[in-house]
Backbone bond lengths (Angstrom), bond angles and torsions (degrees), N, CA, C in turn:
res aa  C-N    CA-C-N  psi(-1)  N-CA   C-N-CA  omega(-1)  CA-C   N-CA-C  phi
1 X - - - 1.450 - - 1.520 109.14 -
2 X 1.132 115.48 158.36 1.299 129.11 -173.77 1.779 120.70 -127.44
3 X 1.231 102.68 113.95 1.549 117.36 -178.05 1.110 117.38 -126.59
4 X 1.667 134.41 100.89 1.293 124.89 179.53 2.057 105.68 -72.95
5 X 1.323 108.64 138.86 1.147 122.64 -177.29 1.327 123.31 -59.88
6 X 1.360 138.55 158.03 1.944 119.43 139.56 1.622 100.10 51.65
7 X 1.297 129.05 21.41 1.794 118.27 -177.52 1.418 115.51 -36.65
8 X 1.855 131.29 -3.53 1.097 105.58 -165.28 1.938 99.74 -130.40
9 X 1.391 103.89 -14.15 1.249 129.14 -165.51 1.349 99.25 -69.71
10 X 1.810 106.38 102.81 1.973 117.90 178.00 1.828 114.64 -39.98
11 X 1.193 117.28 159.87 1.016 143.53 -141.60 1.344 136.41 55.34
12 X 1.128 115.09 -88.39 2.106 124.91 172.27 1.279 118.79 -77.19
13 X 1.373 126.50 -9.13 1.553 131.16 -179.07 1.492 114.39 -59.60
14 X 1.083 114.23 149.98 1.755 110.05 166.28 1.591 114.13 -56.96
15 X 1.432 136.28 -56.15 0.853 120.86 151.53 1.207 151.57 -74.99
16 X 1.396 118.31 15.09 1.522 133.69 -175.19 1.632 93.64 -94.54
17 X 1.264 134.31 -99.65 1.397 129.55 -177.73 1.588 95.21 -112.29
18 X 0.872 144.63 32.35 1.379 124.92 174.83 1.540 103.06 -94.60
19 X 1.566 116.79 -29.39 1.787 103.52 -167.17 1.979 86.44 -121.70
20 X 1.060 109.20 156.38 2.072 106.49 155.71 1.604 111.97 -74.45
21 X 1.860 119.65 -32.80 1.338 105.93 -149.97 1.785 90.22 -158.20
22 X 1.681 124.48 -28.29 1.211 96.15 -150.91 1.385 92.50 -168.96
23 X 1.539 112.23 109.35 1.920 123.83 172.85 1.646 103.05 -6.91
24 X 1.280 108.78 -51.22 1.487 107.03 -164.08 1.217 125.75 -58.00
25 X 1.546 108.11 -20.55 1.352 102.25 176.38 1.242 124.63 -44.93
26 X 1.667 114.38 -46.29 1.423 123.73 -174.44 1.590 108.50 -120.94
27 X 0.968 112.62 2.34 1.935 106.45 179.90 1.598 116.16 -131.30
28 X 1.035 130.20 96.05 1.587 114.45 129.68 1.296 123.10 16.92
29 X 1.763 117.13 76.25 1.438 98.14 -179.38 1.316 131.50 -58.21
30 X 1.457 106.84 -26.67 1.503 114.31 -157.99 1.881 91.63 -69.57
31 X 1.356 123.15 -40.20 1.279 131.19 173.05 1.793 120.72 -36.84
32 X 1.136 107.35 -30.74 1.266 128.64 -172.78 1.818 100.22 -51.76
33 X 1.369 123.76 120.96 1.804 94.42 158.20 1.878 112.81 -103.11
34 X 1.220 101.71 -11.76 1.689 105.53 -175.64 1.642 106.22 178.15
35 X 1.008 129.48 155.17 2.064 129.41 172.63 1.319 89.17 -118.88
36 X 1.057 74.61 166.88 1.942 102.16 -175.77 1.545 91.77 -131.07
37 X 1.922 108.74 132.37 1.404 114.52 -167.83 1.794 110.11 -76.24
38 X 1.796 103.64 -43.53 1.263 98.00 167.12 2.456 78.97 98.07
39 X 1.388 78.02 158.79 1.382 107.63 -159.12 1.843 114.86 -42.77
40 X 1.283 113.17 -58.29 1.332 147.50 144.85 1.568 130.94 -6.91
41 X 1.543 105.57 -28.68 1.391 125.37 -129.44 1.435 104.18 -143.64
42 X 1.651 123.91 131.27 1.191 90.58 164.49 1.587 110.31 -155.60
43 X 1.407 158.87 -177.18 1.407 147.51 -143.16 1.460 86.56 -72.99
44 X 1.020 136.43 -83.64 1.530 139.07 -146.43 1.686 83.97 -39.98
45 X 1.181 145.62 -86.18 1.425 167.82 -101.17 1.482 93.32 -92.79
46 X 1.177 128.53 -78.68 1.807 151.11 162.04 1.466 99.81 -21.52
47 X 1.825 132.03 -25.53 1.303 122.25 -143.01 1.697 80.88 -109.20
48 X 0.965 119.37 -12.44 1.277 118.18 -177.33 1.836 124.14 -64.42
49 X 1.551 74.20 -16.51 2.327 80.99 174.71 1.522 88.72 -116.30
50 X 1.792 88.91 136.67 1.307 114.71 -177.09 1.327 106.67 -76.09
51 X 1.470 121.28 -26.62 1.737 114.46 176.61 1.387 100.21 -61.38
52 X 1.333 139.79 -37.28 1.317 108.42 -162.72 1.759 114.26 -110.11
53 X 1.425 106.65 51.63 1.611 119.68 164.64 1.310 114.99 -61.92
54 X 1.637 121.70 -22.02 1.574 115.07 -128.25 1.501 77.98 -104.45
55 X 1.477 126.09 -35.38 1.179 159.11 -159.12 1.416 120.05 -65.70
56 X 1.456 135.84 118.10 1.601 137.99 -166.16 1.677 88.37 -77.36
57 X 1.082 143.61 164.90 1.703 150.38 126.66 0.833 127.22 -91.01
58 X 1.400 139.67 133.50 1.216 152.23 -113.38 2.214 101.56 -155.60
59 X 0.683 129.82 123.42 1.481 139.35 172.35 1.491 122.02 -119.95
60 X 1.222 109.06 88.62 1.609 122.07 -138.20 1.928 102.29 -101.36
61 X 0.949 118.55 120.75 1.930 101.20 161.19 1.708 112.52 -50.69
62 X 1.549 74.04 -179.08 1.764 98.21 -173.67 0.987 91.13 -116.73
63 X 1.882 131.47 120.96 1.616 142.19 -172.57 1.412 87.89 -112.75
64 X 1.504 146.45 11.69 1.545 132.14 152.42 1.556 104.42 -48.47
65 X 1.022 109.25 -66.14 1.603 114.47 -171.77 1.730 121.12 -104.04
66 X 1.313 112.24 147.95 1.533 100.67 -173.85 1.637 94.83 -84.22
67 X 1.579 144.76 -49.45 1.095 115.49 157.74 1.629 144.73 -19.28
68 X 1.401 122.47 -16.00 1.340 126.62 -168.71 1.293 84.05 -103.75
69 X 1.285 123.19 -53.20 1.541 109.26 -133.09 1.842 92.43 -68.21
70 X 1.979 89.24 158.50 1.811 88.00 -167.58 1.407 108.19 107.68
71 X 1.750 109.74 -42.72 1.702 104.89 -171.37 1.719 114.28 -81.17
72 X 1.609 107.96 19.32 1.120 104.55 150.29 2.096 113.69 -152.97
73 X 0.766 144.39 166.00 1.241 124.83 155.59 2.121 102.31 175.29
74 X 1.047 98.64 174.24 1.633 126.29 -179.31 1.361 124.88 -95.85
75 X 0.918 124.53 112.58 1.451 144.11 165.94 1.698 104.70 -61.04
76 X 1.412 107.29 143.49 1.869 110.07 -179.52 1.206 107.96 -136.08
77 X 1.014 141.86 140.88 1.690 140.05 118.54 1.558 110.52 -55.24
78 X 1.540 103.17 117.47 1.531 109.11 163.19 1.410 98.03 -161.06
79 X 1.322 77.60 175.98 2.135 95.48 178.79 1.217 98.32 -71.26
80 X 1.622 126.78 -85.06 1.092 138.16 158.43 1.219 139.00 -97.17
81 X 1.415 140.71 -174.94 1.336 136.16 -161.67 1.854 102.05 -132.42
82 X 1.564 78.68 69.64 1.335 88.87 -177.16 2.419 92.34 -124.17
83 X 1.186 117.56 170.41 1.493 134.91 167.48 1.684 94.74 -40.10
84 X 1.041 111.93 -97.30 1.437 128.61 -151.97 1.971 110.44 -47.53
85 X 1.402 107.78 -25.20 1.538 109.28 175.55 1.729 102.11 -100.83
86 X 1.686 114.72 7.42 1.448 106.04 169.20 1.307 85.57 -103.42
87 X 1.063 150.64 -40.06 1.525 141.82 -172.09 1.926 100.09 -54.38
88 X 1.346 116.82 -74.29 1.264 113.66 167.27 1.644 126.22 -7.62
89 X 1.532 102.84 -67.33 1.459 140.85 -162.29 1.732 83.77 -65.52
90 X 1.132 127.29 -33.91 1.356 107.38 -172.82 1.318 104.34 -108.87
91 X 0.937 137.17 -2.61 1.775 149.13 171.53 1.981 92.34 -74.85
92 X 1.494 116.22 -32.42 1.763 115.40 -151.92 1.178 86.90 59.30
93 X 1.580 149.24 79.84 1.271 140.41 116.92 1.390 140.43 -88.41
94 X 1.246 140.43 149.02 1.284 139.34 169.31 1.835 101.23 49.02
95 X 1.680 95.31 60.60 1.499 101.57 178.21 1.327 122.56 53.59
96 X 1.374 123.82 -5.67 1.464 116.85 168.34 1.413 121.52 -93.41
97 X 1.502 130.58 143.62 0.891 137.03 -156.37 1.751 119.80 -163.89
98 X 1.242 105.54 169.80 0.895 120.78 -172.27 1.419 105.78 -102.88
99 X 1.974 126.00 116.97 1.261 118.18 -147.34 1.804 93.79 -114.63
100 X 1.016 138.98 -12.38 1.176 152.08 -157.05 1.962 128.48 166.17
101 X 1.031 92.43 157.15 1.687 104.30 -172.88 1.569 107.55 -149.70
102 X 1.398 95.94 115.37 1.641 118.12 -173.07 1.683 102.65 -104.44
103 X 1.233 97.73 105.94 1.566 90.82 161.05 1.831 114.40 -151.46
104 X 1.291 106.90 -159.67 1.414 90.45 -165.19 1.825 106.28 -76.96
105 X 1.273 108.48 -170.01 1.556 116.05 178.57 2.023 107.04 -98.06
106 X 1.454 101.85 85.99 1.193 109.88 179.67 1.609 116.30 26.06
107 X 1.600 104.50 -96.83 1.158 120.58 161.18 1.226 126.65 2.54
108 X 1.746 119.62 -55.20 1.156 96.18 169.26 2.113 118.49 -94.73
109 X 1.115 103.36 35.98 1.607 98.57 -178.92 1.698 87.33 -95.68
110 X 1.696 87.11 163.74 1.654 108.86 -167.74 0.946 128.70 -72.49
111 X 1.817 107.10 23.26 1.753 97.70 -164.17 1.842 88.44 -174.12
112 X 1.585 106.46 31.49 1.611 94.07 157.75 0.786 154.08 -62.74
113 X 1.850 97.34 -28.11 1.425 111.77 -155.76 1.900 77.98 -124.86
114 X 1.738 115.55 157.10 1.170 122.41 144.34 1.718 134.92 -50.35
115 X 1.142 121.83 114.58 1.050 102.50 178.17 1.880 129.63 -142.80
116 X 0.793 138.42 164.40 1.662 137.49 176.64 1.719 107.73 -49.96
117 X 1.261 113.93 112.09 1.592 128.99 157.87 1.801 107.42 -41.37
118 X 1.402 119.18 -37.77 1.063 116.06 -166.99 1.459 125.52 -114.84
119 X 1.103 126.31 -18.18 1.586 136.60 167.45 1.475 111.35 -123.69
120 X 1.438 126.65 -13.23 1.250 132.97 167.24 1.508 116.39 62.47
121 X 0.954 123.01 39.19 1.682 159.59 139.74 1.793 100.82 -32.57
122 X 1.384 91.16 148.56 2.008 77.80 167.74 1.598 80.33 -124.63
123 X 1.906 94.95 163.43 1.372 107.67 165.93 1.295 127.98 -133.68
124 X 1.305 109.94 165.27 1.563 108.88 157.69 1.472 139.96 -28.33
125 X 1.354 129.60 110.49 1.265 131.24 -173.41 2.117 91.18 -38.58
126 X 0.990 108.68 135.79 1.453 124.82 152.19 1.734 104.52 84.45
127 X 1.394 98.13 24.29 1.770 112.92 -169.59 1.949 87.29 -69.28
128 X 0.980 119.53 -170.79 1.549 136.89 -156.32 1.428 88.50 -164.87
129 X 1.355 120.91 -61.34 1.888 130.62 -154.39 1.425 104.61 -120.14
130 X 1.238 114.56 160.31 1.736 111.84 178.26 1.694 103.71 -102.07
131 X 1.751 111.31 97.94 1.301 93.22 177.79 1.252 141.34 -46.46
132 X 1.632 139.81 -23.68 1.440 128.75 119.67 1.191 128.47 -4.01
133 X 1.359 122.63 -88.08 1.462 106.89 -159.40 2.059 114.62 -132.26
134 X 1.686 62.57 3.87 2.313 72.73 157.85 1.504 104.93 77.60
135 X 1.082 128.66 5.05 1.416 131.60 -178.62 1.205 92.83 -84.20
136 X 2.083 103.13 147.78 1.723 107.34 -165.85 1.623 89.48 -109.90
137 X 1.400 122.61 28.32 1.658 125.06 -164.22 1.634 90.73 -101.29
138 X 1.222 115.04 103.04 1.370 104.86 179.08 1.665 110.57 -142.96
139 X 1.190 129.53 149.14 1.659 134.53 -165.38 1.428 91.13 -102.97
140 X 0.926 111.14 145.69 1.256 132.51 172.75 1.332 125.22 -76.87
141 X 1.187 146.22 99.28 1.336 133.42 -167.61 1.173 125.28 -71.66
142 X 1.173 140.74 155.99 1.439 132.62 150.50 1.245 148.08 -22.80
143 X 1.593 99.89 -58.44 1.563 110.59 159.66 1.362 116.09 -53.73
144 X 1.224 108.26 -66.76 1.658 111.52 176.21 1.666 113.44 -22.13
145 X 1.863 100.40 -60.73 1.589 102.23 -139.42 2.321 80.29 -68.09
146 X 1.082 104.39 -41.23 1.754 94.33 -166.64 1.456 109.69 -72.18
147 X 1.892 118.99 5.10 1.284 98.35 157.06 1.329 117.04 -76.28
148 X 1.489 119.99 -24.09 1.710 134.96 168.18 1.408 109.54 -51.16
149 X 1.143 106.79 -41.69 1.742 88.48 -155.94 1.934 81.15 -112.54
150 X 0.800 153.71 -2.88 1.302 141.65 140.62 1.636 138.73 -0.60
151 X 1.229 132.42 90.63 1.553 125.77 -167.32 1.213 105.53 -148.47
152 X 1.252 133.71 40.47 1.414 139.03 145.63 1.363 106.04 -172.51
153 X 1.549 111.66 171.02 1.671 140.41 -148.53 1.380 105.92 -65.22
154 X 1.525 120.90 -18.38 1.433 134.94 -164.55 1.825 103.16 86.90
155 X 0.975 120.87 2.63 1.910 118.57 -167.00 1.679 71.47 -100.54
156 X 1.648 151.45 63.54 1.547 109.82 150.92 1.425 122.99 -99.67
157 X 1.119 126.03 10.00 1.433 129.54 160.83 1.789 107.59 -159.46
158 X 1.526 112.53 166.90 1.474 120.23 -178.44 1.253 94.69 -90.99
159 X 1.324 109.31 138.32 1.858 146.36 -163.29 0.789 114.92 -115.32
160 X 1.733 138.54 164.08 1.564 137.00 178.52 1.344 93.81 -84.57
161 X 1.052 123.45 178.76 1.660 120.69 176.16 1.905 94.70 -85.61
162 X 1.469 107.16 142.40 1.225 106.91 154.93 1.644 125.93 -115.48
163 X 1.367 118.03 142.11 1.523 139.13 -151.08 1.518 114.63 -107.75
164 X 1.194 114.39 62.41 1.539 113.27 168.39 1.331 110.21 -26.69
165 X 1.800 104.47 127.50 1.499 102.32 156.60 1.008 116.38 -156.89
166 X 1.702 131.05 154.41 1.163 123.80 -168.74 1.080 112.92 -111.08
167 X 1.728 129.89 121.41 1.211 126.21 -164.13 1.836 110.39 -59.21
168 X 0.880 109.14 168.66 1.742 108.12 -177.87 1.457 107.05 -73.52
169 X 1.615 114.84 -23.93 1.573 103.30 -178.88 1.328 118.95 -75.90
170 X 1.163 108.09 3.79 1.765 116.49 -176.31 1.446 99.63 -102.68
171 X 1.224 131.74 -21.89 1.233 145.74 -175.24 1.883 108.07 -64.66
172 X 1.478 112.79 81.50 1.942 97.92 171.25 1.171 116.23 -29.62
173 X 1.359 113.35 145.86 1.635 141.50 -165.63 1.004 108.31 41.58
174 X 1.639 147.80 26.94 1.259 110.11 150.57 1.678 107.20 -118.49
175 X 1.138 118.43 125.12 1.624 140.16 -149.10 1.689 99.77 -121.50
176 X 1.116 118.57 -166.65 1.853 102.90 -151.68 2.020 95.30 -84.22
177 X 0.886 114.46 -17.79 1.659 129.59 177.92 1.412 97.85 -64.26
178 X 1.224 116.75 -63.76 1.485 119.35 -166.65 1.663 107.85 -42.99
179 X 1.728 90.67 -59.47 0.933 134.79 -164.07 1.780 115.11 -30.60
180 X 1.726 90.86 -50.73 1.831 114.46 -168.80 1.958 86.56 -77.71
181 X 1.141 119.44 -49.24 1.573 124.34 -161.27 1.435 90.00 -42.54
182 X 1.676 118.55 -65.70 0.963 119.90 -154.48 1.979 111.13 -63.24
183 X 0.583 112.75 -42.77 1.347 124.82 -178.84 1.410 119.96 -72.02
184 X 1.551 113.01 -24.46 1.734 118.40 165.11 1.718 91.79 -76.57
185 X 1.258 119.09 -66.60 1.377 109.68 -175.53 1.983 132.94 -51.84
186 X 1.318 101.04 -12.81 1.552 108.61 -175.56 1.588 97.33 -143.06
187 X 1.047 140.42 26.88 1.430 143.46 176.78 1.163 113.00 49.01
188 X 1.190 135.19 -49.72 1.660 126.59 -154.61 1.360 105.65 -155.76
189 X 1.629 111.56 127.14 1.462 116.99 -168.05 1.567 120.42 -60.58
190 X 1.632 95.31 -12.45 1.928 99.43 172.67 1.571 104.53 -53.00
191 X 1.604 89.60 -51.18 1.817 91.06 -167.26 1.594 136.51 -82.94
192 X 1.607 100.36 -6.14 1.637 116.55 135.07 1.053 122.49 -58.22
193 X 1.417 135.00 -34.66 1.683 138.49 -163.34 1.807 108.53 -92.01
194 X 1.392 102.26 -31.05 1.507 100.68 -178.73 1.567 112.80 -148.80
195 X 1.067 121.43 9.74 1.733 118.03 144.62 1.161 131.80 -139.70
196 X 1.441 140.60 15.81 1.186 132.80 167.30 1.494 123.55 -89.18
197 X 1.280 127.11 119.69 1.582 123.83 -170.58 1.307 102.72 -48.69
198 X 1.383 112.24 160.68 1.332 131.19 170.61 1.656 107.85 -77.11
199 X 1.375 131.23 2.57 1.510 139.11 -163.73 1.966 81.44 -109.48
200 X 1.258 97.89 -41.86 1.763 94.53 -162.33 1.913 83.95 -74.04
201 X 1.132 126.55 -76.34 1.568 124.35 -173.72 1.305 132.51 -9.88
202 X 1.553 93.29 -59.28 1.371 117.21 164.60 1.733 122.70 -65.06
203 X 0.884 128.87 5.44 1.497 140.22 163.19 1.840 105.38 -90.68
204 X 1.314 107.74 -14.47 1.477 108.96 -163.83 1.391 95.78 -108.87
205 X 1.555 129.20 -84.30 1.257 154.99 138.67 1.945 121.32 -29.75
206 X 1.590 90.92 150.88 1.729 87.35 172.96 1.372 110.75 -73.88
207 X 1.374 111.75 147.74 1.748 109.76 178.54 1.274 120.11 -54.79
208 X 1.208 106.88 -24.91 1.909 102.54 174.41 1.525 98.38 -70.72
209 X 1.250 124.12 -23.37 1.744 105.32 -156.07 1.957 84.02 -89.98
210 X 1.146 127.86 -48.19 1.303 133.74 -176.77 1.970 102.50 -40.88
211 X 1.764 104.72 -59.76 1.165 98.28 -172.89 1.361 116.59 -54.56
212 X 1.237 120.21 3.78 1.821 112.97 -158.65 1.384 84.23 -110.72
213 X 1.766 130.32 -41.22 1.113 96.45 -166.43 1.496 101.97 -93.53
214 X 1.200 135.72 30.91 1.640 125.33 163.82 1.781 98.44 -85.60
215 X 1.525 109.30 -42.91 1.501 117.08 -167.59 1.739 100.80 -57.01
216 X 1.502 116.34 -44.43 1.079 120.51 170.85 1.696 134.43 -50.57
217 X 1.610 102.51 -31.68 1.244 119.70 -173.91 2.401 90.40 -88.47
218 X 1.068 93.33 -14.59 1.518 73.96 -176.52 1.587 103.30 -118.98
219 X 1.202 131.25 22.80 1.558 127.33 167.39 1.648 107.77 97.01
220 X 1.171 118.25 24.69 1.630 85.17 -144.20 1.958 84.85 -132.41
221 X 1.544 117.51 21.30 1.089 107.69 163.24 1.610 116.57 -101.30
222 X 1.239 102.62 -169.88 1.779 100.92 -168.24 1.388 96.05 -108.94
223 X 1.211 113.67 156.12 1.317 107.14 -167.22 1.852 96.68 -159.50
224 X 1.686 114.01 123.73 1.433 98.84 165.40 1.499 114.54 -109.32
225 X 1.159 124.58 168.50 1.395 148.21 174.64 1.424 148.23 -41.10
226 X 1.237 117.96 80.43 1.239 105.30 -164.46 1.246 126.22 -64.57
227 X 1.368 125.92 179.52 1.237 119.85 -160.90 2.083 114.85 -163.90
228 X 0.963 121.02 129.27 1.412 103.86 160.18 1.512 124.22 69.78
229 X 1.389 107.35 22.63 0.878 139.74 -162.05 1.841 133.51 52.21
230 X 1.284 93.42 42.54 1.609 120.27 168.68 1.798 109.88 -119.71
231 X 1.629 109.11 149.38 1.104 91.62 -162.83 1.605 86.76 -110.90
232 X 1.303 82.89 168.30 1.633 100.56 169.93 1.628 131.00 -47.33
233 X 1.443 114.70 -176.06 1.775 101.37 -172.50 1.207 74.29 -156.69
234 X 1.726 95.89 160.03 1.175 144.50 161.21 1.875 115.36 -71.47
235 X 1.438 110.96 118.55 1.535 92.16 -173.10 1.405 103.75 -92.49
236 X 1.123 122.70 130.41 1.708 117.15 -160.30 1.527 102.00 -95.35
């Protein structure tokens, strides 16, 4: 099967410099079985190019590190969890499907915002120079590049729901200590991130660090922009 990676993530991506306007330049659509948006990126945003309606989305981990992996991934309907009913599952065939996609909240992936190669400044959509320090070395962000290639409302087909979340390491005060507590005490950082009360947390963690990650699990922290291949933060 065939999945182009990160489709939006500047430099080597298909949509970063690999195409000007359109998969076809270099791929075989029919070849295609699903993309993966990659960190940056997320269903509402991706839905905005009409080439990729035909297309499942995919919310993939990061296998550089065994810490990451997990900080993004896909939910399925299948029989079993075997190849051939994940191939299905991404076709939506024979009732299997793809039920959701958890990944982070754009914003903080490493390459949302445009920004300076050299002082790492973010800029203005349609900047040329880094008002900082005037250097014309600048990455292209994400947002930017899919206001370019942009040609419909983002409504072009019905989607799994996707689930902003903020991994716990982005989360102030909790550091790799916190980190293990929480996860010996509730097993698995999914189920810190989106079901454990903030009454249970706080038995583990200080209540400020608990309250941040409930605020986190419901949208409602501040968060600025990464850029240039730095990722975003948590505004504490």
């Amino acid at each position: 099967m065939f999945i182009p990676a990160h489709i939006f993530t500047p430099h080597k991506s298909l949509y970063g410099k690999g195409v000007k306007s359109s998969l076809t330049e270099v791929f075989e659509p029919s070849m295609i079985d699903a993309v993966e948006l990659g960190l940056s990126c997320d269903t509402p945003m991706a839905s905005r190019v009409s080439e990729l309606n035909e297309y499942s989305f995919l919310t993939n981990s990061d296998a550089h590190s065994l810490g990451k992996i997990g900080r993004e991934y896909n939910e399925l309907y299948v029989q079993s969890a075997d190849f051939s009913e994940f191939a299905l599952a991404l076709k939506g065939q024979d009732n299997r499907k793809i039920t959701a996609n958890y990944g982070l909240d754009p914003l903080l992936g490493k390459y949302y915002q445009t920004a300076c190669d050299v002082c790492g400044e973010r800029t203005v959509s349609g900047a040329t120079a880094c008002a900082e320090c005037g250097s014309a070395r600048l990455t292209k962000g994400v947002s930017e590049r899919l206001r370019e290639l942009s040609d419909q409302s983002g409504k072009g087909k019905t989607r799994p729901r996707y689930v902003h979340q903020i991994p716990l390491q982005f989360v102030p005060g909790v550091g790799p200590k916190t980190l293990d507590k929480l996860k010996t005490a509730f097993g698995t950082e999914m189920a810190v991130l989106h079901e454990t009360s903030e009454e249970d947390l706080a038995r583990v963690v200080p209540p400020k660090t608990a309250a941040l990650i409930v605020k986190a699990r419901s949208g409602k922290l501040e968060l600025k922009a990464g850029g240039g291949g730095t990722y975003g933060k948590v505004k504490s």
